[in-house]
C-alpha positions as CSV (number, residue, x, y, z in Angstrom):
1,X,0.0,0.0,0.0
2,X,0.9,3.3,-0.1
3,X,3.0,4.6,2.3
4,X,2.9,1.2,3.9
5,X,5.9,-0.5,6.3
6,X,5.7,-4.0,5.3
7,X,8.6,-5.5,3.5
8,X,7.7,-7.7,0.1
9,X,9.1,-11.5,0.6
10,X,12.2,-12.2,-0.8
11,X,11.9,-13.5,-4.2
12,X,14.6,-16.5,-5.3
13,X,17.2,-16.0,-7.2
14,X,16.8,-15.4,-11.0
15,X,18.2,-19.0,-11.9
16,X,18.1,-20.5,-9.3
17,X,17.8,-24.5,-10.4
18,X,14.1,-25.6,-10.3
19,X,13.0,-28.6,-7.9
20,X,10.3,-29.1,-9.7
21,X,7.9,-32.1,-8.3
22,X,5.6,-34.3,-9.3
23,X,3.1,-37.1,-8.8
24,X,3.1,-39.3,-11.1
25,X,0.4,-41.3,-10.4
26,X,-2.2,-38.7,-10.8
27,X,-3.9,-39.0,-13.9
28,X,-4.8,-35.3,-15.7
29,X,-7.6,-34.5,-18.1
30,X,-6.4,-32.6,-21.2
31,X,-10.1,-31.0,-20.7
32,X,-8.8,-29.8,-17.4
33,X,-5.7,-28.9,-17.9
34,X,-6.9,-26.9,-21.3
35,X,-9.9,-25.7,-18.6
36,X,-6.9,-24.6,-15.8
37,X,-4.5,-22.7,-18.3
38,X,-7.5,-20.0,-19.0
39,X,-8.0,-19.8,-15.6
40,X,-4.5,-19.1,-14.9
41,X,-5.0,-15.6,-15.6
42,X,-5.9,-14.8,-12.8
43,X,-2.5,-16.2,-11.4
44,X,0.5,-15.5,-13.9
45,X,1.4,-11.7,-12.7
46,X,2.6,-12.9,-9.1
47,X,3.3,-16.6,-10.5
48,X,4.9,-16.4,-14.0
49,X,3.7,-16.6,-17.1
50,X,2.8,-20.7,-18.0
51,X,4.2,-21.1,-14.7
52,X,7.5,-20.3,-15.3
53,X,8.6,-17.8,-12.1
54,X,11.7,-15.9,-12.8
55,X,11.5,-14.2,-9.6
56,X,8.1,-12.9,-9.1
57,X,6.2,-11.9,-5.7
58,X,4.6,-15.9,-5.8
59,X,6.3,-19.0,-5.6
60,X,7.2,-21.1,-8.9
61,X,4.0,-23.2,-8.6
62,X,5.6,-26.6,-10.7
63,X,8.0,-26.6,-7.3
64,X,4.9,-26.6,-4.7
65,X,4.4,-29.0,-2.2
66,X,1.3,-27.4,-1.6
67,X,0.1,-27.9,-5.7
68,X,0.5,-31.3,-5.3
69,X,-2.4,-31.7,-3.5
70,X,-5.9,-31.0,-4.8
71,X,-7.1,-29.9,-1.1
72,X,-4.3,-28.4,-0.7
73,X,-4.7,-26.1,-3.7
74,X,-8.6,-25.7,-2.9
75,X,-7.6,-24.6,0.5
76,X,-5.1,-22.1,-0.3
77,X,-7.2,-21.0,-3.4
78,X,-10.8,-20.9,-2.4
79,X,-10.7,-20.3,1.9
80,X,-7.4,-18.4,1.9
81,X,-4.9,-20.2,4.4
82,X,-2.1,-18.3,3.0
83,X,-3.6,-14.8,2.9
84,X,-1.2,-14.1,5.9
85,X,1.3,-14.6,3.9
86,X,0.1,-12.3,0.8
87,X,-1.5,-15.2,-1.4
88,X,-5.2,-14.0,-2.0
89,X,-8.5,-16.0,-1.8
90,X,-10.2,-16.4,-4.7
91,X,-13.4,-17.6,-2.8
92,X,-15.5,-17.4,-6.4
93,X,-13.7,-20.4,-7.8
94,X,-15.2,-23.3,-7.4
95,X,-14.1,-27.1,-6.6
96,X,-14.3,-27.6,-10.4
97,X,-11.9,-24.5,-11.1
98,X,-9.6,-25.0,-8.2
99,X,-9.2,-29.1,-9.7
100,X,-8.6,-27.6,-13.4
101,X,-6.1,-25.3,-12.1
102,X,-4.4,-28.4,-10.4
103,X,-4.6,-30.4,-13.5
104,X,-2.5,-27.3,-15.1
105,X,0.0,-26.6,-12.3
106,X,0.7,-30.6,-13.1
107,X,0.7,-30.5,-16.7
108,X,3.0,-27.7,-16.8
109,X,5.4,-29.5,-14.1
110,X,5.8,-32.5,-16.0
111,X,6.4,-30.5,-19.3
112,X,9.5,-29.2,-17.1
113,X,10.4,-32.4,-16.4
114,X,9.7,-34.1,-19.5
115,X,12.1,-30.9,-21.1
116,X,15.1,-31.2,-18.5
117,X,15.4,-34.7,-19.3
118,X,15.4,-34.5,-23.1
119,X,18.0,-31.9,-22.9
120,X,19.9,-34.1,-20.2
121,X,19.9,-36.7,-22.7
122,X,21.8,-34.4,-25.5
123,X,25.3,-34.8,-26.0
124,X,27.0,-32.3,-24.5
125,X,24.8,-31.0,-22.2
């Protein structure tokens, strides 16, 4: 706010190597996930545009622990757990919007890791 005391988190460093993480076992609708990336504009300005963070007030959201989860999510999303901490409700999404948004946080974290290991595999990398 204006004229305001509080100190903005620190953000990561800019390159900083991601630990991005995953759950394999999950299975993801490509309805949902299409579903979740529209909905992620609500999210990209602190989060990174498709999810990619390169130091921005949120966290990188393919590196969540909490993204993992579809409570989790719902909780943080929808009743606001970490509003103490500066990440906003969004109490209008619903169950629905809060699992699409999962299914894209998850799509775009195995993208990352489905990338790092295909450049891993190059020679010379």
């Amino acid at each position: 706010a204006l004229n305001g005391k509080a100190k903005a988190p620190d953000s990561r460093p800019r390159f900083s190597p991601l630990d991005v993480q995953d759950d394999p076992s999950v299975v993801l609708d490509p309805k949902d996930v299409a579903a979740g990336e529209q909905l992620y504009m609500y999210c990209f300005s602190c989060h990174g545009m498709r999810l990619q963070n390169p130091g921005g007030p949120g966290p990188d959201l393919r590196e969540s622990q909490i993204a993992l989860s579809r409570d989790s999510l719902w909780s943080v999303l929808h009743d606001g757990t970490l509003a103490a901490s500066g990440m906003p409700a969004f109490a209008e999404f619903t169950r629905q919007q809060s699992d699409q948004l999962f299914a894209y946080i998850r799509a775009r974290a195995r993208d990352t890791i489905a990338a790092h290991k295909t450049a891993a595999e190059k020679p010379g990398y």
